[in-house]
Every structure is written in structure tokens, then in C-alpha cells.
C-alpha positions in Angstrom: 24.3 -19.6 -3.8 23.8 -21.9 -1.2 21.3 -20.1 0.2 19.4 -20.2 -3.2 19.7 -24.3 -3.0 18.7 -24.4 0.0 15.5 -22.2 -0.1 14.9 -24.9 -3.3 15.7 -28.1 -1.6 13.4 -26.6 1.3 10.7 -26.1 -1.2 10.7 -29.1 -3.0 10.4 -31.2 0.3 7.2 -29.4 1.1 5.8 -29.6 -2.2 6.0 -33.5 -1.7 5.2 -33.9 1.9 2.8 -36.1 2.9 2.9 -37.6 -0.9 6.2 -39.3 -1.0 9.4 -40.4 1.3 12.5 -41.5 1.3 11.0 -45.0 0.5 9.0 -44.7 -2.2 6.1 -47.0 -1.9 4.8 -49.0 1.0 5.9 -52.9 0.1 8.0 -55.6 1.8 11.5 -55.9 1.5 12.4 -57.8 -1.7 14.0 -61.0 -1.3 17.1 -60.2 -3.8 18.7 -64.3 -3.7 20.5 -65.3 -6.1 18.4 -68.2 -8.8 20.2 -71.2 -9.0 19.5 -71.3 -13.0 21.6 -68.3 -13.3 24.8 -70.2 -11.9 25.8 -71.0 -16.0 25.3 -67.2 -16.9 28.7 -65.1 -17.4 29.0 -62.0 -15.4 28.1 -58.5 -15.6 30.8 -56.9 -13.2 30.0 -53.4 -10.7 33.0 -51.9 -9.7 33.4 -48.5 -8.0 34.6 -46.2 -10.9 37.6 -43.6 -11.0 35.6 -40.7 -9.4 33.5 -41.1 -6.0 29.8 -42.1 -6.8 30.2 -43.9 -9.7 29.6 -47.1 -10.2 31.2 -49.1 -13.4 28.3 -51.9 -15.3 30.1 -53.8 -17.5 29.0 -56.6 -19.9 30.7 -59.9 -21.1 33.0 -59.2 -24.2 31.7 -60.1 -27.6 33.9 -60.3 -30.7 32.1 -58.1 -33.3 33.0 -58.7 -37.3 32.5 -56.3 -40.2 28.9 -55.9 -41.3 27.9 -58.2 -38.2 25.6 -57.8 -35.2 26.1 -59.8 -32.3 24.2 -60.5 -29.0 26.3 -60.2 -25.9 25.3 -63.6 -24.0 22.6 -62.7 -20.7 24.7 -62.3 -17.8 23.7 -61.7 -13.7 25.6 -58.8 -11.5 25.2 -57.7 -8.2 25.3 -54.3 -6.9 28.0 -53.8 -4.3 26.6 -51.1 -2.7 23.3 -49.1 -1.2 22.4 -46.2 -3.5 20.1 -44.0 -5.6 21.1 -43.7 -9.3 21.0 -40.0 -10.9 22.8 -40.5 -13.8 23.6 -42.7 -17.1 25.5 -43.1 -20.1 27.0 -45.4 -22.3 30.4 -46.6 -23.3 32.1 -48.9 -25.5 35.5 -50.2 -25.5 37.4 -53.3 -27.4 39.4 -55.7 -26.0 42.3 -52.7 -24.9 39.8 -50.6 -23.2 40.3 -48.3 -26.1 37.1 -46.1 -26.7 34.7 -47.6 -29.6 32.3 -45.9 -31.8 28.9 -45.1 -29.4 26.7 -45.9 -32.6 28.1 -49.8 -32.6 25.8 -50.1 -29.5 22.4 -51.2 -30.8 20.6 -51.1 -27.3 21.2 -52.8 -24.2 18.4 -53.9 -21.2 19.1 -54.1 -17.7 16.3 -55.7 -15.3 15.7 -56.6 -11.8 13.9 -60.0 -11.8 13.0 -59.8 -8.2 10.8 -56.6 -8.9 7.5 -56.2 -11.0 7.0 -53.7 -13.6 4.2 -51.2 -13.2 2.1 -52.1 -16.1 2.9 -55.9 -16.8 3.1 -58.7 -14.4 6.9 -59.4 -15.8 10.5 -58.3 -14.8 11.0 -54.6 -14.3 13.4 -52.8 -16.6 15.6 -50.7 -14.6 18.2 -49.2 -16.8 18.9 -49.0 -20.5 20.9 -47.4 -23.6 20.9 -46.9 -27.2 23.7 -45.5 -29.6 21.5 -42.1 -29.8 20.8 -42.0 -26.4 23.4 -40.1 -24.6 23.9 -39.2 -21.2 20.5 -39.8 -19.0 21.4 -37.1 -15.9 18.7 -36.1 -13.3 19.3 -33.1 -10.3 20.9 -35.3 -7.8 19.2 -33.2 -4.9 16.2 -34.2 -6.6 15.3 -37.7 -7.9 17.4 -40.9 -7.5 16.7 -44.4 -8.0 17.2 -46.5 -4.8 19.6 -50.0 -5.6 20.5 -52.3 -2.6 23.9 -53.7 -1.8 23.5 -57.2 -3.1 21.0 -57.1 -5.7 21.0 -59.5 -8.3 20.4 -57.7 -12.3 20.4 -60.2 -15.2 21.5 -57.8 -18.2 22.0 -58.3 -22.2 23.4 -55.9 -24.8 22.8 -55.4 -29.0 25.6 -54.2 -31.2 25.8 -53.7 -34.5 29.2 -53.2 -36.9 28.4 -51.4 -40.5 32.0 -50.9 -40.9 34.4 -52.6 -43.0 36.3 -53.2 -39.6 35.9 -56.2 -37.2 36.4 -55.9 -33.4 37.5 -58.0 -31.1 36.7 -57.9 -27.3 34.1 -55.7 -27.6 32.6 -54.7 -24.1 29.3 -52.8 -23.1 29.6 -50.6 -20.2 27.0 -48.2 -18.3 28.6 -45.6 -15.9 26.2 -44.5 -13.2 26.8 -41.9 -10.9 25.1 -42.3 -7.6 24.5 -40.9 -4.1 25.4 -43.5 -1.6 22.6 -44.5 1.2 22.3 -42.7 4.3 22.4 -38.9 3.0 19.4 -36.5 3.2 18.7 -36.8 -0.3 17.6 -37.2 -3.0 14.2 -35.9 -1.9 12.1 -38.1 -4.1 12.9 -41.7 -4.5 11.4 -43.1 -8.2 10.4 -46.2 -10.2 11.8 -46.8 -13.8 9.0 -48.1 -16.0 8.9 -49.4 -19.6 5.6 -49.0 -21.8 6.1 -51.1 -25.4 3.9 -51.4 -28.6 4.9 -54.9 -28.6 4.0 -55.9 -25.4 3.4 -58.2 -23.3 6.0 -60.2 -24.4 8.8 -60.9 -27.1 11.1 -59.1 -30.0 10.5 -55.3 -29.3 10.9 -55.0 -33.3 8.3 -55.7 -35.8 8.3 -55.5 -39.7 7.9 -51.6 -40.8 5.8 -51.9 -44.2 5.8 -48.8 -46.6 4.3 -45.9 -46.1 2.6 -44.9 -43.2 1.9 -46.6 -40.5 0.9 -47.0 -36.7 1.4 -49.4 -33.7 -0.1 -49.5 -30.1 -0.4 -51.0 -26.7 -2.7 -50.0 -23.7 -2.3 -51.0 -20.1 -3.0 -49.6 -16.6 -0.7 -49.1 -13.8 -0.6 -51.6 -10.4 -0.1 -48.5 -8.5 -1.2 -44.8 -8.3 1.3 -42.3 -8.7 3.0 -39.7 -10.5 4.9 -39.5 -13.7 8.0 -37.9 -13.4 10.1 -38.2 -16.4 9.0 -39.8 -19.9 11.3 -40.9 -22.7 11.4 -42.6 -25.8 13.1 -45.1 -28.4 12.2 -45.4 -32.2 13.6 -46.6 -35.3 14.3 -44.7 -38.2 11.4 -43.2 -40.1 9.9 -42.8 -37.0 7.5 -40.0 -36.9 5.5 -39.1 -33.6 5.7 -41.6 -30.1 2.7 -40.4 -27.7 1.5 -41.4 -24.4 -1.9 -40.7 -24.1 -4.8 -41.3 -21.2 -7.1 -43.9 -23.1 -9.9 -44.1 -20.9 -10.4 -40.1 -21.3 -8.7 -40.1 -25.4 -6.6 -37.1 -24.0 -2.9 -36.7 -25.2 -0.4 -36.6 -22.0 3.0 -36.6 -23.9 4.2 -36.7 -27.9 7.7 -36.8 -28.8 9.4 -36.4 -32.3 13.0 -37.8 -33.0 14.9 -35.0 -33.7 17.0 -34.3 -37.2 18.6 -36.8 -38.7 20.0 -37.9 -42.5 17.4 -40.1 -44.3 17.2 -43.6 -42.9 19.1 -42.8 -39.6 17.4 -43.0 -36.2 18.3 -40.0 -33.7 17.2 -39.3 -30.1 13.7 -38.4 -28.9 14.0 -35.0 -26.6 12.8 -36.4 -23.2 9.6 -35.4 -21.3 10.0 -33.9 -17.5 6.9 -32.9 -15.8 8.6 -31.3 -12.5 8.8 -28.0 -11.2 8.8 -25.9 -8.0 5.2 -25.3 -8.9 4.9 -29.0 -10.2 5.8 -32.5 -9.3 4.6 -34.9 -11.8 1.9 -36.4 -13.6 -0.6 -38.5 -11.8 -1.5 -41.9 -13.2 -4.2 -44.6 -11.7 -5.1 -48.1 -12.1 -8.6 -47.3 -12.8 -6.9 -45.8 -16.6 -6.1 -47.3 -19.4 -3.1 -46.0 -21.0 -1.7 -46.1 -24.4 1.8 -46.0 -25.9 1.1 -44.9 -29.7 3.9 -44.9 -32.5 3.6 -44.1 -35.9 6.0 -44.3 -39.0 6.5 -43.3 -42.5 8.3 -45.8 -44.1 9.3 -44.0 -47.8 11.4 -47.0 -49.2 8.8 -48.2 -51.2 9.3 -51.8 -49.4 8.9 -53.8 -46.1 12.3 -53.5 -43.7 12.2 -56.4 -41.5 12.3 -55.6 -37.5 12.6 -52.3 -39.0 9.8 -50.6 -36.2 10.3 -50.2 -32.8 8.5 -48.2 -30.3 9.0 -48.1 -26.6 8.3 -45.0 -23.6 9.8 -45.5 -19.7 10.8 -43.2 -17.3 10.8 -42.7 -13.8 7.2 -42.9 -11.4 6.8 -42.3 -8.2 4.3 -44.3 -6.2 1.7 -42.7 -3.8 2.9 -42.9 -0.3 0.5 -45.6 0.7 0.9 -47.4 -2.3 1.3 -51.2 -2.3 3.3 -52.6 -5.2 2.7 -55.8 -6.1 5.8 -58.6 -5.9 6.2 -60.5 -9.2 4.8 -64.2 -9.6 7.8 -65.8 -10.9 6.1 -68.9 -11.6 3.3 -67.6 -13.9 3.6 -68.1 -17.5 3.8 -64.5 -18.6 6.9 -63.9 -16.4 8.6 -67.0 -17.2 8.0 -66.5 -20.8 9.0 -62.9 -20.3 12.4 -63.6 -18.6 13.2 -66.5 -21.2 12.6 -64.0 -24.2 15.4 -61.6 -21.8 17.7 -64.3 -21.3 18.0 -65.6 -25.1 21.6 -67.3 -25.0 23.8 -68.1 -28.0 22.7 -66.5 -30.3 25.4 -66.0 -33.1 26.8 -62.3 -34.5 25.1 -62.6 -38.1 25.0 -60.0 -41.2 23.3 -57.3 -41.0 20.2 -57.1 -43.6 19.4 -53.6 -44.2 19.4 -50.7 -41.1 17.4 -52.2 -38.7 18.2 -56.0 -38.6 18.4 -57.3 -34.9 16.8 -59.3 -32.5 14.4 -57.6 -30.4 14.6 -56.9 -26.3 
């Protein structure tokens, strides 16, 4: 058996050989300081976790009535550690630390705004969750995303209570397993990325009006690369979410939600495009490329914010690629990191399946 690994760690370090390293891209150091604006946010905390390599993200608590939905407030963290991320998932606790309901988690968003996103000029989107999202998990020998001891994340989390029991306390949490810095691997080093049909910037929801329907949003990436690993988030009634190549109208990716009772949303099966034989698929700023989402909305009426349709993944840059550090003083990044850190907003009633405030 170890043999076995080792002839396939072996293999996948020549299959990317003089295409990627241990650092990713070619770019300057970021400068991860602390904004002075943050100072009045409440923390996000990342503590080591029971078992070695895992880290522990946890939100602000919210109080979370019956038939409510509530924001969690924005709040800055700072990893303590150097590391590559493999793995995800979600938890949610109440004031106790007892175990809640997954499905009260709406979605929550965590971004680094010292780094750029590949196709906007905003905030990149490093790490995120849904209540039908389970456990994200990549090989560990394989792929990890790189985090620096001292890096600055704003975060913000969604829940949502359809029960005819309140909560108190309520408390977001993302476990991440991780390989600490200094060890041979992962052998590939990646980007997460985030495509949206409501891009550039605001409420990732929009008003799903009967029948069927379609949204879209084409963009091109600051750097070449390779697409790694695609996946997706829709609402329910969600049909087909595709990725396609729109300067050459061919289709690269098209996921379907999987089975799920009538007016429910379920998870989207995710996309890998790695092999032995295979590593990745290649994208370039000279394409256009399109995230497309179509519904079919059968209740005869218009749910408000009841669309949603977003792709991201994991990208690895070319080895002499040079990504771009963000302009935070231009408008669409300010604008962009406002819309992110939206404080006190009230829980409120919910209005039907899908009522929340975009991300």
C-alpha cells in the first residue's frame, strides 16, 4: 500500500511539473494588516480543534426565533497558523454547544479582502456553506489551499428557523482540516473562485417568476490556469447550473440538483476534472465565460429572492502567472465589500421558502 501511494504521489508530481509549484502563482506577498474600520466588527474566532489539523471557524452568536431568519453581524478572524485547507463542513450549535439542525444554516461567506477574485476586481471568496452542502473533502496528498498565519477573513452567516421553536445562542461554525506548512505536500497548491448570475455586485438572490426561466453572467479570468474542481448552489426549482466557454458556445460543466420533495433545494453533485491521466481544465483571459442557471418555477406565482445561482471551485494558476492585487479604493470593491459587510440587520419572518438577504 505504501508503495501504491507512492508510485501515485510520484506520478502526479510529474504530471504537473514545470506547470505548477508549491506556490501557486508568481505574485508578491500580500500585505494581510489589519483595516482600522474593522476595529467595531465582533469576532470570528480560529482555534485548533480536538484532533491535529483541524482548525475551528466560528461565528458571533445570533438568537434565532420561530419562523425567523437572522443575519449573524460581519465579523474579522485571523488565522493562527500556516497551512493548506483540504477539507470543509458545517456545524451548528446553540448557546450549550449542543448540535442544531444543519438545515437552519441558510449559507454563510467567508473572504479574504486582501486578495482579488479571478473574475471580478472585488474580494475573493475563500470558503463557504449551505444547509445541503455537506462535507467539502479533497485528497490531502493532492490539493490544498494555502492560508498564512495572521491573515485577516471578514466573514457573515444566513440562518433560517421554519420551526415552531426559537433558539438562542445560535453559533455558525466551519471545521477545516488542514496540513500544516513545511510538509512535502499537497502537490498542487489552488485558488477558490466564485462565478454568480448576479454579479458584479449585490443580493446573490433575485425574484424567481413562474414558469420557466433563465439567468446569466459572463466574465474572463485575470489569470490563465486550470480548473480543478467546480461546484454549485441553487434554489429550489432549480433545474440545470452550466459553466460553459462563451467565446467558443461550448458546454464545459452542467450540474443538476439532485432529488428532493417539491419546493426543497438539495445539493448539486460537484464537478472534478483530475486524474492520473488528467489535471484540470484550462481557462484564459482571452475567453469569455458564462455561468448559466435556469428554473422552473411551477407555483403559478413570483417567489421573492426565490432564484439563486452561483459556481466556484478551486483554480490553479499557470506557473508564471501574475495575479493581480485588488484596488481597494475603486468603487466596485468598495461597493462590493459594503454589500459583504451589511451590519444590523434584524432576524425577520420568513415569507415563503426562499426569503433572505442575498451574499
Amino acid at each position: 500500500m505504501a508503495r501504491r501511494w507512492f508510485v501515485v504521489l510520484a506520478a502526479l508530481r510529474l504530471a504537473v511539473a514545470g506547470y505548477a509549484s508549491a506556490v501557486p502563482v508568481d505574485r508578491p506577498a500580500a500585505t494581510h494588516h489589519h483595516h482600522s474600520d474593522w476595529d467595531g466588527l465582533a469576532r470570528t474566532t480560529i482555534t485548533p480543534g480536538a484532533k491535529r489539523g483541524e482548525l475551528i471557524m466560528e461565528l458571533p452568536a445570533v438568537d434565532l426565533p420561530a419562523g425567523a431568519m437572522a443575519r449573524q453581524p460581519a465579523s474579522v478572524g485571523e488565522f493562527p497558523v500556516d497551512g493548506s485547507i483540504y477539507a470543509v463542513r458545517a456545524e451548528i450549535v446553540d448557546r450549550a454547544g449542543r448540535q442544531l439542525p444543519i438545515e437552519l444554516l441558510h449559507h454563510m461567506n467567508v473572504m479574504d479582502p486582501n486578495e482579488r477574485e479571478l473574475f471580478l476586481p472585488i474580494s475573493r471568496r475563500i470558503l463557504a456553506s449551505g444547509g445541503e452542502t455537506g462535507e467539502i473533502r479533497m485528497p490531502w496528498l493532492f490539493v490544498g489551499s494555502p492560508f498564512r498565519a495572521g491573515e485577516h477573513v471578514l466573514a457573515y452567516a444566513m440562518v433560517h428557523n421554519p420551526t415552531p421553536v426559537g433558539y438562542e445562542g445560535v453559533r455558525v461554525r466551519l471545521v477545516l482540516d488542514y496540513v500544516p506548512a513545511g510538509r512535502p505536500w499537497p502537490v498542487l497548491s489552488v485558488v477558490p473562485w466564485q462565478l454568480d448570475v448576479a454579479f458584479p455586485v449585490g443580493d446573490k438572490s433575485f425574484d424567481l417568476p413562474p414558469g420557466t426561466s433563465e439567468r446569466s453572467y459572463e466574465g474572463s479570468p485575470a489569470v490563465a490556469g486550470k480548473l480543478l474542481v467546480i461546484g454549485a448552489h441553487m434554489h429550489a426549482y432549480g433545474r440545470t447550473i452550466e459553466l460553459w466557454d462563451a467565446t467558443t458556445n461550448e458546454l464545459l460543466w452542467h450540474g443538476e440538483p439532485e432529488p428532493a420533495p417539491a419546493g426543497e433545494a438539495s445539493p448539486i453533485p460537484m464537478g472534478k476534472f483530475y486524474g492520473l491521466t488528467r489535471i484540470g481544465l484550462r481557462l484564459t483571459p482571452e475567453h469569455r465565460y458564462r455561468v448559466r442557471v435556469v428554473y422552473d418555477n411551477p407555483t403559478g406565482k413570483t417567489l421573492p429572492d426565490g432564484g439563486m445561482g452561483v459556481v466556484g471551485g478551486l483554480f490553479v494558476p499557470d506557473r508564471d502567472a501574475a495575479w493581480p492585487q485588488p484596488n481597494t479604493a475603486e468603487a466596485l470593491y468598495q461597493k462590493d465589500l459594503q454589500h459583504f459587510m451589511g451590519l444590523n440587520q434584524p432576524a425577520a419572518p420568513m415569507s415563503g421558502a426562499h426569503s433572505h438577504v442575498g451574499h
